[in-house]
C-alpha positions in Angstrom: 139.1 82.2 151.6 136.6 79.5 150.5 137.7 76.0 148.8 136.4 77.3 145.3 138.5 80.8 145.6 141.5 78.8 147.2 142.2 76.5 143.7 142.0 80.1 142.0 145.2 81.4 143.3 143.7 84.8 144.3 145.7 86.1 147.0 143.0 87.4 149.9 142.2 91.3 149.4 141.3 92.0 153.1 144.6 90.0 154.5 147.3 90.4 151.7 146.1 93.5 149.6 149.9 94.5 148.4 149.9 90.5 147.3 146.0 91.0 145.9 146.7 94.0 143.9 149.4 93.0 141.4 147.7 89.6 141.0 144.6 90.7 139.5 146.0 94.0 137.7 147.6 90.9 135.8 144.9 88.1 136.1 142.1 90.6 134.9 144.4 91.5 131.4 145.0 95.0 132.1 148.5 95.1 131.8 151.2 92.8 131.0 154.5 93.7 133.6 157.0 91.4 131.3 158.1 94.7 129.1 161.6 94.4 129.1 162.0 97.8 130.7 161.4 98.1 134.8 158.3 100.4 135.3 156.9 100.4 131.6 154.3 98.0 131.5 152.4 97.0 128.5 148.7 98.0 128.3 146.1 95.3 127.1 143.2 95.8 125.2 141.1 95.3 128.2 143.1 97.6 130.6 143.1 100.2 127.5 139.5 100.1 126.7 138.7 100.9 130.6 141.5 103.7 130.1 140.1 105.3 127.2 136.6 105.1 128.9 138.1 107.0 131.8 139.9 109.5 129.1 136.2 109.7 127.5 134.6 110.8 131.0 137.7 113.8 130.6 137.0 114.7 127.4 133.5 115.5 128.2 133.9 117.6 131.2 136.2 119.4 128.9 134.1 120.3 126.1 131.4 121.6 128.4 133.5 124.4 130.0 135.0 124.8 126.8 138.4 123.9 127.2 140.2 122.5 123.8 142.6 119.8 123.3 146.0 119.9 122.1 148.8 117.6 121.4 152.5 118.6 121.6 155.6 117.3 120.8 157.2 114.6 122.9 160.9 116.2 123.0 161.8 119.6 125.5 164.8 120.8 124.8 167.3 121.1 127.3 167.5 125.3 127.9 163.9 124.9 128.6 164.5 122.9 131.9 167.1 125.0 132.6 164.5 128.0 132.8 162.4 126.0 135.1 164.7 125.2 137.3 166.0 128.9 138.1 162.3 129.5 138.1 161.6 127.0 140.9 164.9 127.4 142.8 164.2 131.6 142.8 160.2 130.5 144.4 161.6 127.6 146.2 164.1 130.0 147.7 161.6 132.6 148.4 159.1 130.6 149.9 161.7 129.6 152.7 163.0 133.2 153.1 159.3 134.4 153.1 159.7 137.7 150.8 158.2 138.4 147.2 159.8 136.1 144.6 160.3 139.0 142.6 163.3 140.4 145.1 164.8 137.5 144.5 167.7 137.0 141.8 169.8 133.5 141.8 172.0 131.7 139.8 171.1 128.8 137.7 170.6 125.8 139.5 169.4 122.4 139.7 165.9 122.1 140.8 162.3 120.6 139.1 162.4 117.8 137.0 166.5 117.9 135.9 167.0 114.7 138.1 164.0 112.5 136.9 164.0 112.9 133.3 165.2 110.5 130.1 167.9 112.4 128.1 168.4 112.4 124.8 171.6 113.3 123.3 172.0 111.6 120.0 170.3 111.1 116.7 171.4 108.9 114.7 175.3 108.7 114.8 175.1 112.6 115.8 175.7 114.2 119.0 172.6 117.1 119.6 174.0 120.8 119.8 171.0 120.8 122.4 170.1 117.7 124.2 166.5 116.9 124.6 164.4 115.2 127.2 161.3 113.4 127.2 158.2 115.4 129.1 158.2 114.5 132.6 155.0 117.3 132.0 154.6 120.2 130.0 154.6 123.7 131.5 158.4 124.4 130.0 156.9 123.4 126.2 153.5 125.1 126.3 154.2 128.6 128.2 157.1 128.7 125.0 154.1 129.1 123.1 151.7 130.7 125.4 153.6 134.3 124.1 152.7 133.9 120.7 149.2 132.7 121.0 148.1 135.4 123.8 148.5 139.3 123.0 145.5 141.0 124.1 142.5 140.7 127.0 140.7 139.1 124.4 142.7 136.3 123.9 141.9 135.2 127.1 141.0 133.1 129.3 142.7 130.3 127.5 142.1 127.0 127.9 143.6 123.7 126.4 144.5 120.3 127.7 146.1 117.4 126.2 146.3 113.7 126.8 149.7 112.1 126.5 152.7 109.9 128.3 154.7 111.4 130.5 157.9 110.1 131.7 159.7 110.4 134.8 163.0 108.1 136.2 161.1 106.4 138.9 163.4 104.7 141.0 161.7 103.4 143.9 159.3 100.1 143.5 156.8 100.6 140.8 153.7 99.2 140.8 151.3 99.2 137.6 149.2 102.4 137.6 150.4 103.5 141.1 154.3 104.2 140.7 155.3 104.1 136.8 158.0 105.5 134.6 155.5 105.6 131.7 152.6 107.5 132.7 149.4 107.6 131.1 148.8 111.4 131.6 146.1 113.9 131.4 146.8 118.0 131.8 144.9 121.2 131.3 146.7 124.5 131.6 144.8 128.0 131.3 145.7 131.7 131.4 143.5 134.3 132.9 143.7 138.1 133.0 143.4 137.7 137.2 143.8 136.1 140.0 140.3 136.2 140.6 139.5 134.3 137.2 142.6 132.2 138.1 140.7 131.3 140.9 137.4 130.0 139.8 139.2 128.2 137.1 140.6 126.2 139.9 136.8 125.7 141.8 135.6 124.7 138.2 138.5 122.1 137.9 136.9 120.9 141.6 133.5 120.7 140.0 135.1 118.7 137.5 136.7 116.3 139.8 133.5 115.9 141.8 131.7 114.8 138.7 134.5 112.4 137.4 134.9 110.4 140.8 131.0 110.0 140.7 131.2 108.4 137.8 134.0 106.2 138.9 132.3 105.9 142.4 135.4 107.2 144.3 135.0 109.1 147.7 138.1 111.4 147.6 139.9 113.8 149.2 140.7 117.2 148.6 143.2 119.1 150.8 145.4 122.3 149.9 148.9 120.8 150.3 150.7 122.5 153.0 153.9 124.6 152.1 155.9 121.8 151.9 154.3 119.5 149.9 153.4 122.2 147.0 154.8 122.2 143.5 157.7 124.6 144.1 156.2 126.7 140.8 152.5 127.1 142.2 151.4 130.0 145.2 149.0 126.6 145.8 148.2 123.2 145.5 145.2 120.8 145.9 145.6 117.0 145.7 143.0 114.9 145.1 143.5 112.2 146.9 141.2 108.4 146.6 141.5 106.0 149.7 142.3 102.9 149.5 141.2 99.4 151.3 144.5 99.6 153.6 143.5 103.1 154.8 146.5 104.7 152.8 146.1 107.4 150.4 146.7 107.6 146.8 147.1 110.9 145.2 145.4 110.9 141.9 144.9 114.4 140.7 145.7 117.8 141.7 145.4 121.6 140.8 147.9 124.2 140.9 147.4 128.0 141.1 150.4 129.9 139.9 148.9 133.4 140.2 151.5 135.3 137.2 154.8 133.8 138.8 155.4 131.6 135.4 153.6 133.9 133.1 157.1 136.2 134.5 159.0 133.4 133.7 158.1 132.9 130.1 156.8 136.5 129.3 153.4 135.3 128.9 151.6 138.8 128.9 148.4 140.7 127.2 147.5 144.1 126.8 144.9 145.3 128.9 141.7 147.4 127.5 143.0 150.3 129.3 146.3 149.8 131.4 149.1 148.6 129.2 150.2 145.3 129.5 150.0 142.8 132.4 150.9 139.1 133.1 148.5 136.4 132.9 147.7 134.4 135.9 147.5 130.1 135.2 146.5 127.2 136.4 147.3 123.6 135.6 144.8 120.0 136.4 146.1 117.1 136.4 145.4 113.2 136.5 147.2 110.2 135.3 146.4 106.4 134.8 146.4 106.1 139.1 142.1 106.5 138.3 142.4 103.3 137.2 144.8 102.0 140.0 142.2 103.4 142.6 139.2 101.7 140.4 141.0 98.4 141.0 142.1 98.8 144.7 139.0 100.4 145.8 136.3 98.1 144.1 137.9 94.8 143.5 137.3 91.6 145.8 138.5 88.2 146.1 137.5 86.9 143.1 138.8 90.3 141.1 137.5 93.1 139.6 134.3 94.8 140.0 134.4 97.4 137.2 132.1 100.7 137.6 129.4 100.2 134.9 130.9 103.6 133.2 134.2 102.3 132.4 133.4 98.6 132.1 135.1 97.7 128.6 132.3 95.3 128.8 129.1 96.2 131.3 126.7 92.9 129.5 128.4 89.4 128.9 125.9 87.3 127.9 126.5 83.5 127.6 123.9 81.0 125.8 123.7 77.6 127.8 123.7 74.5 125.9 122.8 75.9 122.9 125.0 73.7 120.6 121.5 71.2 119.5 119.1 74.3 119.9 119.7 77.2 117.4 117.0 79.4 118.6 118.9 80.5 121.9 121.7 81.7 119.7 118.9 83.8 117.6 117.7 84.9 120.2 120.5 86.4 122.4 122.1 87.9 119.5 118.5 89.9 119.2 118.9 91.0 123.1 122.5 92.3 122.4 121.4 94.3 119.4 118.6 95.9 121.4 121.3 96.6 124.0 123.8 98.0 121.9 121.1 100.1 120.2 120.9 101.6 123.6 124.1 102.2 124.3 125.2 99.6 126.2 128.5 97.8 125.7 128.0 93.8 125.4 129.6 90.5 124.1 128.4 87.0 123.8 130.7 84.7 125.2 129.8 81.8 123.0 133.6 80.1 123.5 133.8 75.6 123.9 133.8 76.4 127.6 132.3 74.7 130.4 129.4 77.8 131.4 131.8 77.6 134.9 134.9 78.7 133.5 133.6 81.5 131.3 132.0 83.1 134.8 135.1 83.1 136.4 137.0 84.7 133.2 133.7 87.6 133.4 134.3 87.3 137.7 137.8 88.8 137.6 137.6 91.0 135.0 134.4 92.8 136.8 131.9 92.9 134.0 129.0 94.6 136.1 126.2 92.1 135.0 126.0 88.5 133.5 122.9 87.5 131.4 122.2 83.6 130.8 120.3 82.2 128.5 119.7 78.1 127.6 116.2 75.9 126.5 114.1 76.8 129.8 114.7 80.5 129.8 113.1 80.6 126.1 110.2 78.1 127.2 109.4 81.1 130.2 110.4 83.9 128.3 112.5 85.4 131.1 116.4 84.8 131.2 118.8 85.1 134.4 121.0 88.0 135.1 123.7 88.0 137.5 125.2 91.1 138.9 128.8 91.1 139.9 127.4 92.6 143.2 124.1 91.3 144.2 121.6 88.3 143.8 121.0 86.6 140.6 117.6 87.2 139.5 115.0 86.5 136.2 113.5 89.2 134.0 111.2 89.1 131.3 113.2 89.0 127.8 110.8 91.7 126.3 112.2 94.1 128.9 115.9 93.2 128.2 117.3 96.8 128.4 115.2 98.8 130.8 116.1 96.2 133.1 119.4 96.3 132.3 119.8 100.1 132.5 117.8 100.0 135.9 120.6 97.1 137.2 123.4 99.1 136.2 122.5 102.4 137.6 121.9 100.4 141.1 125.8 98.7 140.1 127.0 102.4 140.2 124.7 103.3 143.1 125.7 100.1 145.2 129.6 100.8 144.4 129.7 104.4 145.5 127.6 103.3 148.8 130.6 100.7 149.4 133.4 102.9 148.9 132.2 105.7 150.9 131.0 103.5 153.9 134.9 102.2 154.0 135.9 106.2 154.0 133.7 106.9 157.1 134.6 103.6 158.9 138.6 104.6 158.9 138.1 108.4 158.9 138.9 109.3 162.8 139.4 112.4 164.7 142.9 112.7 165.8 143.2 111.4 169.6 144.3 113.5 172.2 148.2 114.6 172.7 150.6 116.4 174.7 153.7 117.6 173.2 157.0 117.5 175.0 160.5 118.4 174.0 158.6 118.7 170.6 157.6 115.2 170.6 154.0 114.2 170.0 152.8 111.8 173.0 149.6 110.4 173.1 147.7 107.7 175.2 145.9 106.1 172.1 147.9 104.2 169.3 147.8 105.8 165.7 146.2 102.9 163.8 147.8 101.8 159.9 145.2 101.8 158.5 142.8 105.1 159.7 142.7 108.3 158.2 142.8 111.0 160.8 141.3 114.7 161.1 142.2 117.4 163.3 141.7 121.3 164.0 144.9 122.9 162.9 145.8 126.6 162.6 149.2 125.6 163.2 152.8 126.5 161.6 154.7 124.2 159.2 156.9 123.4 162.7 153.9 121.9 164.6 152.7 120.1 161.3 156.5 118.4 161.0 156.2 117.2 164.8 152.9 115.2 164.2 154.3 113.6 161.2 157.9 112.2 162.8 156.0 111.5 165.8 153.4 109.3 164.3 154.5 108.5 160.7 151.2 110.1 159.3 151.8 112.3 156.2 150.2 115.7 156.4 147.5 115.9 153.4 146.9 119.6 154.0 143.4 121.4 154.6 140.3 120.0 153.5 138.3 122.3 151.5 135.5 121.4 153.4 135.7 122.8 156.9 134.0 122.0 160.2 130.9 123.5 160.2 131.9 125.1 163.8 135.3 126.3 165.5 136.9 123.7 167.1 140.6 124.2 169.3 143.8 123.7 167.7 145.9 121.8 169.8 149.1 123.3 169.0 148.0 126.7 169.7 144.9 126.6 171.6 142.9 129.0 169.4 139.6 128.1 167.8 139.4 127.9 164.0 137.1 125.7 161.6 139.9 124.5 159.3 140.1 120.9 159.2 143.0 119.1 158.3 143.6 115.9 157.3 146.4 113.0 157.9 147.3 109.7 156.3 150.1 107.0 155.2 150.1 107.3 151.1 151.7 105.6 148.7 
């Protein structure tokens, strides 16, 4: 770290990124961790803005395949948790005995969410017939009302999604956006008349995903969770999964099939055109405020931020140089920023008693994309200075203010996404050769911290259980991407183009 960025106080990102990453969250006014309660931080208008432009990026993909928001209540009361519980022990169950869920009948049981939830049991000075909880999410408070809404095949497919906190009893280390009890959640549930339509609601949800993480300039991964590692309630899952710069995976997403296995649940069923009634078959989507965690590990540097020009609160600052004894700078950047926000663009003058020094560091770690400059020789030549957060200064003509700037952000964006994805294929590694004895993984190469391993697999759960207590790696499931040709799985020797993938997460 240089002389300039030492007196800053930034921890390095490369050397100390678990020292890096709470530093700026804070430095760079996102949040503010001195809430009184452990895991509920306080969001600052900065960190909110860059939320909301995240949520806005949601919103849109929602309206074009005509999904509709919602909002429902905050409170769940307490039978409802119990009926997803039986629901999830009866699967959960099932899934380990292999046989049909539906030849299965148990007892009420603890399972789901029971353990992480926020109980509430009084209001006011009175004690609640029926205690109440605060959504840790919301399949138990929506399939309640999927019944009523939902009686016939053309009630269907429906499709809503909502954008609320969540809240879950987190109780190992938190860590703003990554691990909270307060979660800044986003959730879209749909009902189908088939598995079939179930099933491309769940490739359209991928589509979705694709098109969000360009705009965020995220390289991800997406991997159907092995048995394991799926919801207990879902036939399948698919996480979404954003690296980050220590090679360990953050889970930011994911997509659940359920085929009709809650519709049973809840009773959510319509009547066919010509065979009575059937049960619907769902899906859930899901992301919470970790997009923004992954923005800031992924795309920061040593001196902070570096926001994607999409969801940069601010994508222009624009500070006048000495323009205290000449008026016409003043005039004349307040011209450039109307021109700018006429076109969209989101911009502030920073016209603050500052030395011009200070105010770029503020701009620095908070990541605004690009930095305009303007004092007395920039309106004798009629071309001001822009500095990109990434990149070389250089002049442009003040006539052309926003075309340049458009063209400068979409290469911001371009440059970002080019960066992020040449760190993916520099730690992405084939898995190295092993033997297995007395069901013990051995191998001649070291597994490295910080790599993200693939391998053939057309393994069991038993062989995937080995590689992860033999080399700490966490089994992400298969990629929905394939190998283009069969390759040998080296648990059972047979050829297959399934490609899975490993990693350390958070």
């Amino acid at each position: 770290m240089g002389k300039g960025k030492a007196k800053r106080g930034i921890p390095s990102k490369s050397e100390e990124f678990n020292a890096w990453y709470p530093f700026i969250v804070e430095a760079a006014d996102l949040v503010d961790k001195r809430y009184p309660i452990k895991g509920m931080d306080v969001w600052r208008p900065y960190g909110w803005k860059a939320m909301k432009l995240i949520d806005r990026l949601t919103h849109r993909q929602m309206e074009i395949t005509d999904h509709e928001e919602v909002n429902f209540p905050l409170l769940i009361p307490e039978n409802l948790l119990e009926k997803e519980n039986l629901l999830v022990a009866r699967l959960k169950k099932a899934r380990e005995e292999n046989i049909d869920p539906d030849e299965l009948r148990l007892e009420e049981e603890e399972a789901g969410f029971k353990k992480e939830v926020y109980w509430v049991k009084h209001a006011g000075e009175n004690n609640l017939d029926i205690p109440m909880f605060l959504r840790p999410t919301s399949e138990t408070a929506m399939y309640t009302m999927f019944p009523l809404w939902i009686r016939s095949h053309a009630d269907l497919p429906l499709k809503i999604y909502q954008m609320v906190n969540t809240f879950r009893y987190e109780t190992k280390q938190t860590r703003s956006f990554i691990r909270v009890r307060e979660i800044h959640f986003f959730e879209a549930h749909t009902a189908h008349a088939s598995e079939e339509d179930a099933t491309k609601q769940i490739e359209e949800d991928l589509e979705i995903v694709d098109k969000i993480m360009h705009d965020l300039c995220l390289p991800v991964i997406k991997a159907k969770r092995p048995t394991w590692d799926t919801f207990p309630g879902a036939w399948y899952t698919i996480g979404i999964d954003a690296v980050m710069p220590n090679g360990r995976t953050l889970q930011v997403a994911s997509c659940h099939h359920y085929r009709d296995q809650w519709a049973k649940a809840f009773d959510i069923k319509f009547e066919t055109e010509s065979d009575g009634h059937k049960f619907c078959h769902q899906t859930t989507y899901g992301m919470s405020e970790r997009l923004l965690g992954a923005v800031v590990g992924v795309h920061g540097d040593d001196d902070g931020l570096i926001m994607p020009p999409a969801i940069a609160p601010i994508q222009v600052v624009m500070i006048p140089i000495r323009a205290e004894n000449n008026p016409e700078i003043m005039i004349t950047i307040k011209k450039m920023k109307e021109q700018l926000e006429e076109a969209g663009i989101r911009c502030k003058i920073d016209d603050r008693d500052l030395r011009p020094g200070s105010k770029y560091y503020d701009w620095e770690i908070k990541g605004v994309p690009l930095r305009i400059e303007l004092g007395p020789r920039d309106l004798e030549s009629k071309a001001a200075m822009m500095a990109p957060r990434i990149g070389d200064k250089e002049s442009f003509m003040i006539d052309n203010t926003v075309e340049f700037v458009q063209k400068s952000l979409e290469e911001i964006a371009e440059q970002l996404r080019k960066n992020s994805q040449n760190h993916f294929d520099s730690i992405l590694r084939p898995m190295p050769s092993f033997t297995i004895e007395n069901g013990k993984l051995n191998s001649e190469e070291s597994i490295d911290d910080g790599c993200i391993y693939e391998m053939p697999f057309s393994g069991t759960d038993a062989h995937a259980e080995i590689i992860e207590k033999s080399t700490g790696l966490g089994f992400l499931g298969e990629a929905t991407s394939s190998y283009d040709e069969e390759r040998t799985c080296p648990f059972t020797n047979q050829k297959t183009t399934k490609r899975v993938l490993l990693s350390r997460s958070y």
